[in-house]
C-alpha positions in Angstrom: 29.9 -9.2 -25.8 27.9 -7.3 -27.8 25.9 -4.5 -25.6 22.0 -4.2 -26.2 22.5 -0.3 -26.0 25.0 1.7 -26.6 26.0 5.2 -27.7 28.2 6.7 -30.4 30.5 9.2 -29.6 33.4 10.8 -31.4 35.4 14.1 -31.8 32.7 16.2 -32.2 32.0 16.0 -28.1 35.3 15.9 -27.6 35.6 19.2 -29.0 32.8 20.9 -27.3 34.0 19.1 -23.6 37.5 20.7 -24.2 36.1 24.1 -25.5 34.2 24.5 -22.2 37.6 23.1 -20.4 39.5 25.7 -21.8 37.3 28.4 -20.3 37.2 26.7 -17.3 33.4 26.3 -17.5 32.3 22.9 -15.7 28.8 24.2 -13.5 25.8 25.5 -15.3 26.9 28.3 -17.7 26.6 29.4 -21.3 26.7 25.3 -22.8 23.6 24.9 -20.9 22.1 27.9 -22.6 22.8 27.5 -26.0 21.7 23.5 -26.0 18.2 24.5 -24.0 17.5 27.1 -26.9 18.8 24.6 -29.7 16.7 21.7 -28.4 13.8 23.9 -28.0 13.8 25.1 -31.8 15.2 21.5 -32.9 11.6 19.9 -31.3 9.7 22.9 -31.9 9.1 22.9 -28.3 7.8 26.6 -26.2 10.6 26.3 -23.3 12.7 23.5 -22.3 14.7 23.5 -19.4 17.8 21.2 -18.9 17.9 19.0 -15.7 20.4 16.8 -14.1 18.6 13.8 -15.3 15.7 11.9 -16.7 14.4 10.7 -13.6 14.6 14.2 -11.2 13.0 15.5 -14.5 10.2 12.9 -13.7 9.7 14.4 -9.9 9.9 18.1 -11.5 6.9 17.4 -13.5 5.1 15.6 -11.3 5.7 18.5 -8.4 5.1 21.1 -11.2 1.7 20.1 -11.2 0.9 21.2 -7.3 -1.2 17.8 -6.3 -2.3 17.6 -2.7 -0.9 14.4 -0.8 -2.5 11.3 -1.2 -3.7 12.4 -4.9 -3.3 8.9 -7.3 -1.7 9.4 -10.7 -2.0 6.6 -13.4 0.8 5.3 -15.2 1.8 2.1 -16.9 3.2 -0.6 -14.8 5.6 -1.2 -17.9 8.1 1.5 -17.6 11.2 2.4 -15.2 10.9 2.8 -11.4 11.8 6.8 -11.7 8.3 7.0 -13.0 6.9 5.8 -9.7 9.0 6.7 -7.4 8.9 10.3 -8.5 4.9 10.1 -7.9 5.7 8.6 -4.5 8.5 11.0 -3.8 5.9 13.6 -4.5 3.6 12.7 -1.7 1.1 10.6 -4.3 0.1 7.7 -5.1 0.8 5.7 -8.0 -2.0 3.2 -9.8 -1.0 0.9 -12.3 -2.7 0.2 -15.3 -2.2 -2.4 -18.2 -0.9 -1.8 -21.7 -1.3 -2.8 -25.3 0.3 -6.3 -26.1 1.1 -4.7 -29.7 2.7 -1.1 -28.7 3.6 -2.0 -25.1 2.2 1.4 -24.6 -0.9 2.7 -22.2 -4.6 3.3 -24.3 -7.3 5.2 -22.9 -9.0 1.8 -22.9 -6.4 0.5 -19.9 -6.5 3.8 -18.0 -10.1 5.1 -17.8 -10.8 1.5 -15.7 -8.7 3.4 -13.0 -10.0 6.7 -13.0 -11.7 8.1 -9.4 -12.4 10.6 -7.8 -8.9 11.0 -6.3 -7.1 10.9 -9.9 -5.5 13.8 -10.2 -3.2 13.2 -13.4 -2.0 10.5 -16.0 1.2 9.8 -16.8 2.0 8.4 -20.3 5.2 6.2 -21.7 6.4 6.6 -25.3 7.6 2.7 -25.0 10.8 2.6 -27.5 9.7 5.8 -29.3 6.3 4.9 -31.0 4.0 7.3 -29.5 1.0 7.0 -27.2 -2.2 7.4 -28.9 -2.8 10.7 -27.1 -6.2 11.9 -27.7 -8.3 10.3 -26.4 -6.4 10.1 -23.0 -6.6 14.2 -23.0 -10.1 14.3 -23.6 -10.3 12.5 -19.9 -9.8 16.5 -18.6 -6.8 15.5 -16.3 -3.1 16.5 -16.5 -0.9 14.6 -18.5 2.8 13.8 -17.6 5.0 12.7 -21.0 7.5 10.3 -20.4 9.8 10.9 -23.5 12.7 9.1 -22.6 12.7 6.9 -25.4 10.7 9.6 -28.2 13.6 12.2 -28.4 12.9 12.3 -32.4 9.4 10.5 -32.3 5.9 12.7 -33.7 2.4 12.2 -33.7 0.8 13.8 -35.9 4.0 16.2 -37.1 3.9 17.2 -33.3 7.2 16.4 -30.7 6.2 13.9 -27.9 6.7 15.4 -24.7 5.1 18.7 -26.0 1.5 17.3 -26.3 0.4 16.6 -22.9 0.9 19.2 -20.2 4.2 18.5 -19.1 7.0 16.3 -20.6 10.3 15.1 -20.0 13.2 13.7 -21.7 15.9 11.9 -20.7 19.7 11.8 -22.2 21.7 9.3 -20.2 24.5 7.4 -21.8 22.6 5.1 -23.4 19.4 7.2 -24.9 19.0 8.2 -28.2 20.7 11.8 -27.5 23.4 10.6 -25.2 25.6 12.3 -22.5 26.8 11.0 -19.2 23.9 11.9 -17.3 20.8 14.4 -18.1 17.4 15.3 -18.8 15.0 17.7 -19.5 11.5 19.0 -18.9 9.0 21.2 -21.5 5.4 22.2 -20.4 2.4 23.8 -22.4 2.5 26.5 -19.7 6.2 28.5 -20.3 5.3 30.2 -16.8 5.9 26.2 -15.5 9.2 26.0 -17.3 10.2 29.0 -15.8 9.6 27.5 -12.1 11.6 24.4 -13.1 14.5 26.7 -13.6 13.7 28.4 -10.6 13.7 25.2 -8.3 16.4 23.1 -10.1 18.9 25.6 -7.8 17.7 24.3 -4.7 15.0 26.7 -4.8 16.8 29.9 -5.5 15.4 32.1 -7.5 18.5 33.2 -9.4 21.9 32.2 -8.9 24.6 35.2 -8.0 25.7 35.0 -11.9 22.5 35.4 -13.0 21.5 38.0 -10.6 24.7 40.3 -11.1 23.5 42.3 -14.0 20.2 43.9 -12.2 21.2 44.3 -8.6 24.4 45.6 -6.8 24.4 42.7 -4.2 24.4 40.0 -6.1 25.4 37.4 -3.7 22.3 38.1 -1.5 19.5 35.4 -3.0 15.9 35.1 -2.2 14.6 31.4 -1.4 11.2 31.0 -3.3 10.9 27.4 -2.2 12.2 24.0 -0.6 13.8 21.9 -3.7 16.7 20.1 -4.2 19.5 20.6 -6.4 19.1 19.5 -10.3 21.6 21.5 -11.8 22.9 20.8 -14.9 26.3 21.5 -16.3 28.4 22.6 -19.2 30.4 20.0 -19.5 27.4 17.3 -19.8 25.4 19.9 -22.1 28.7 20.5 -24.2 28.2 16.7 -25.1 24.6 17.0 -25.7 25.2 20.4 -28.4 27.6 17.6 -30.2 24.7 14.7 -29.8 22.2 16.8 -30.9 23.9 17.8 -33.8 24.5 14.4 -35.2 20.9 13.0 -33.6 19.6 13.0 -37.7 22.8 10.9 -38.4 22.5 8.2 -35.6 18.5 8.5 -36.1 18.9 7.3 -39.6 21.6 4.3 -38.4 19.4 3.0 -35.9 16.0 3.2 -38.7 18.1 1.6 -40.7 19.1 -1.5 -38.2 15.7 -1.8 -37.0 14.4 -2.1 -40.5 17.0 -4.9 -41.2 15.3 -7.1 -38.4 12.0 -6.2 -39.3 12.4 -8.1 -42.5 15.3 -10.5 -41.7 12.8 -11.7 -38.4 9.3 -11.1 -39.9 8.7 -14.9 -40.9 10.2 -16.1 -38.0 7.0 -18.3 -36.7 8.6 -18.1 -33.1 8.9 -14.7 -32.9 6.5 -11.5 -32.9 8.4 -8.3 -34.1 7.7 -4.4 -32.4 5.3 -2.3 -34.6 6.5 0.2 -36.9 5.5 3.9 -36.9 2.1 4.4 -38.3 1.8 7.4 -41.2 0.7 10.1 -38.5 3.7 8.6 -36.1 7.6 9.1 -36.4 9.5 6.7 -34.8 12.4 6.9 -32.4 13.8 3.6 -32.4 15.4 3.5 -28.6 14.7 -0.6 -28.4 13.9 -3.4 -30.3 11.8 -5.3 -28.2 10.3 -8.7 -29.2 8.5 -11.2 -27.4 9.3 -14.8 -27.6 6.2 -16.9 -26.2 5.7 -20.4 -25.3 8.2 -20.5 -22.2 11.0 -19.9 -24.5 12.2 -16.6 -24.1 14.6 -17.1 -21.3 16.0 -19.8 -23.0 16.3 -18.1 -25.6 17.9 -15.2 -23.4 20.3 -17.2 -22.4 21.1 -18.7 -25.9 22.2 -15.2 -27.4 24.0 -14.9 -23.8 25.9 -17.6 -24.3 27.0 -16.7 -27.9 28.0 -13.5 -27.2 25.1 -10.9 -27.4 23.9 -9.3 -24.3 19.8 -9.0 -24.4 17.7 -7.9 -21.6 14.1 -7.0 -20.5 12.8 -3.5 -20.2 10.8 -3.7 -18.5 9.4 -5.7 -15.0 6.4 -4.8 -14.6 6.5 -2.1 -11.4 2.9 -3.8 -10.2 4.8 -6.9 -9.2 7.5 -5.2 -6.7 6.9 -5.3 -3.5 7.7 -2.2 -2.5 4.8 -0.7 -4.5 2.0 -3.0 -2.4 0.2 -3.1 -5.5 -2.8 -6.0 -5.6 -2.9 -4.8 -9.3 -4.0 -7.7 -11.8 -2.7 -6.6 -15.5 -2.3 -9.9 -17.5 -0.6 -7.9 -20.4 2.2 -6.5 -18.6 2.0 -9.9 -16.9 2.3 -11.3 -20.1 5.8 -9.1 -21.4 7.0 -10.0 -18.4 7.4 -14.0 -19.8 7.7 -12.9 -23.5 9.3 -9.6 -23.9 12.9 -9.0 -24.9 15.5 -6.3 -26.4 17.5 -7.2 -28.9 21.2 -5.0 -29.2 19.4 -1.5 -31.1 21.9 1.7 -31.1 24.2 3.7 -33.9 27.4 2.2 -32.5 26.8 -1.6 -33.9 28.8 -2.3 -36.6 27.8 -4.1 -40.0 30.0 -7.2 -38.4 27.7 -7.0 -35.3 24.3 -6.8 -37.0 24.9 -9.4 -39.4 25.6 -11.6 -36.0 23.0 -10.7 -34.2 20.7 -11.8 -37.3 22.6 -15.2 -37.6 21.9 -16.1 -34.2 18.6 -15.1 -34.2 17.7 -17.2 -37.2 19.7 -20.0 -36.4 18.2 -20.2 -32.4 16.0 -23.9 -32.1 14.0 -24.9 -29.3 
């Protein structure tokens, strides 16, 4: 079967894992370090801090920001549950709003609708890596969480997502564009708010003992700024991550180069509507290749490429129609990628073999 995401791996983590083996360095520790100050120069960003993952990253910026209980927060209904729950988690209230049909992404156009008195930020998806149209949803005066999971490498304007907006977070989970086995990240226009992320992420400690050893003579004894869990990262995750990043131009340019293959080898297609590509002020992270197959036919269709060997998938269900969410939220767009959207197999691991399949099926699918 061939996977709809994947990563590419090879010596080069291998390497790094067994380096900080050798030292017997597994917890949080020089690795860590070095790939915070590397990322941070690599996306031009003022501070970055390494979490444990993408989604506590999520709840770190949304607690960064301080908002009293019961405060709503915005964010597209078309994204992952961490984005919610981490608003919930946080003792606020999420309100969905609708995307583009186009960019899948939110527009100042589907959020300002929402906006009341008790909205106290935004939160905004880079869907796949082409970026949010960011300006006009800062000049609504609020806070603005970046969800750069899928815009590791993506610009607007020659600017990083996830360091426009006043936090941001990235996510490098094993199937991201930077992949390791589990992690994620947080950058904020404020460095003092990067600082308190580093703070927190030890359950609240303000230094651990190793840290704290070089400026006091009891080192062990700790002082508790606050009640937080534990999102530590570790060497051995962030030893791959230094390899990833290292090698994030190389499997950057293999998975341009696979979604520009489909863009033409799918653009007549009368059946199917392609993604957008990067517009000149945007870069481009190509994390998913997500079309949208109208007409009732897309889960046929689904199951077609199943059935001949390529996995596809949706991502993602719209959160507004869970349950759990009690959301009487009517957002016919997300509604409408809900029936149409899919993902098509997009990552640096596919093979020439592979992509030359997936293309053949495609073009030979009929309803």
């Amino acid at each position: 079967m061939i996977s709809v995401f994947g990563s590419k791996v090879g010596q080069e983590e291998i390497d790094e894992v067994r380096a900080s083996l050798e030292r017997q360095w597994m917890g949080i520790g020089p690795k860590v370090k070095k790939f915070e100050e590397e990322f941070t120069r690599r996306l031009g960003l003022t501070d970055f801090a390494m979490l444990d993952s993408g989604s506590n990253s999520l709840y770190m910026a949304v607690k960064l920001l301080n908002l009293p209980p019961g405060t709503e927060v915005i964010l597209p209904s078309f994204t992952w549950i961490s984005c919610a729950h981490a608003v919930v988690l946080c003792g606020c209230v999420p309100v969905f709003c609708d995307v583009d049909l186009d960019t899948h992404n939110v527009m100042s156009e589907t959020i300002e609708p929402h906006i009341t008195p008790k909205t106290g930020a935004i939160m905004v998806v880079h869907y796949a890596g082409k970026p949010v149209h960011m300006e006009p949803i800062l000049g609504f005066g609020l806070p603005v969480i970046e969800d750069a999971a899928h815009a590791v490498d993506s610009k607007l304007n020659g600017k990083s997502c996830g360091a426009i907006g006043s936090v941001g977070i990235y996510s490098f989970d094993a199937v991201k564009n930077l992949a390791t086995p589990d992690a994620g990240g947080l950058t904020a226009q404020d460095p003092e708010l990067v600082a308190r992320t580093r703070t927190l992420r030890y359950c609240g400690i303000g230094k651990s003992g190793f840290e704290a050893s070089a400026n006091k003579d009891r080192w062990w004894e700790y002082n508790i700024i606050d009640f937080f869990p534990r999102f530590l990262p570790n060497d051995i995750t962030a030893s791959v991550a230094l390899a990833q990043l290292r090698k994030l131009d190389q499997n950057q340019a293999r998975r341009r180069q696979i979604w520009e293959l489909y863009q033409r080898e799918f653009s007549e297609l009368g059946w199917l509507v392609c993604p957008m590509n990067a517009a000149p002020n945007e870069q481009h992270s190509y994390f998913t290749y997500c079309i949208r197959v109208s007409n009732s036919r897309r889960d046929r269709f689904a199951k077609y490429m199943y059935n001949q060997g390529i996995y596809t998938t949706l991502r993602y269900h719209p959160l507004h129609l869970n349950p759990i969410y009690k959301s009487n939220a009517k957002l016919p767009v997300c509604e409408q990628l809900n029936e149409e959207a899919l993902s098509l197999p997009l990552h640096p691991s596919l093979s020439e073999s592979d992509v030359a399949q997936i293309i053949e099926t495609v073009k030979a699918f009929r309803f």
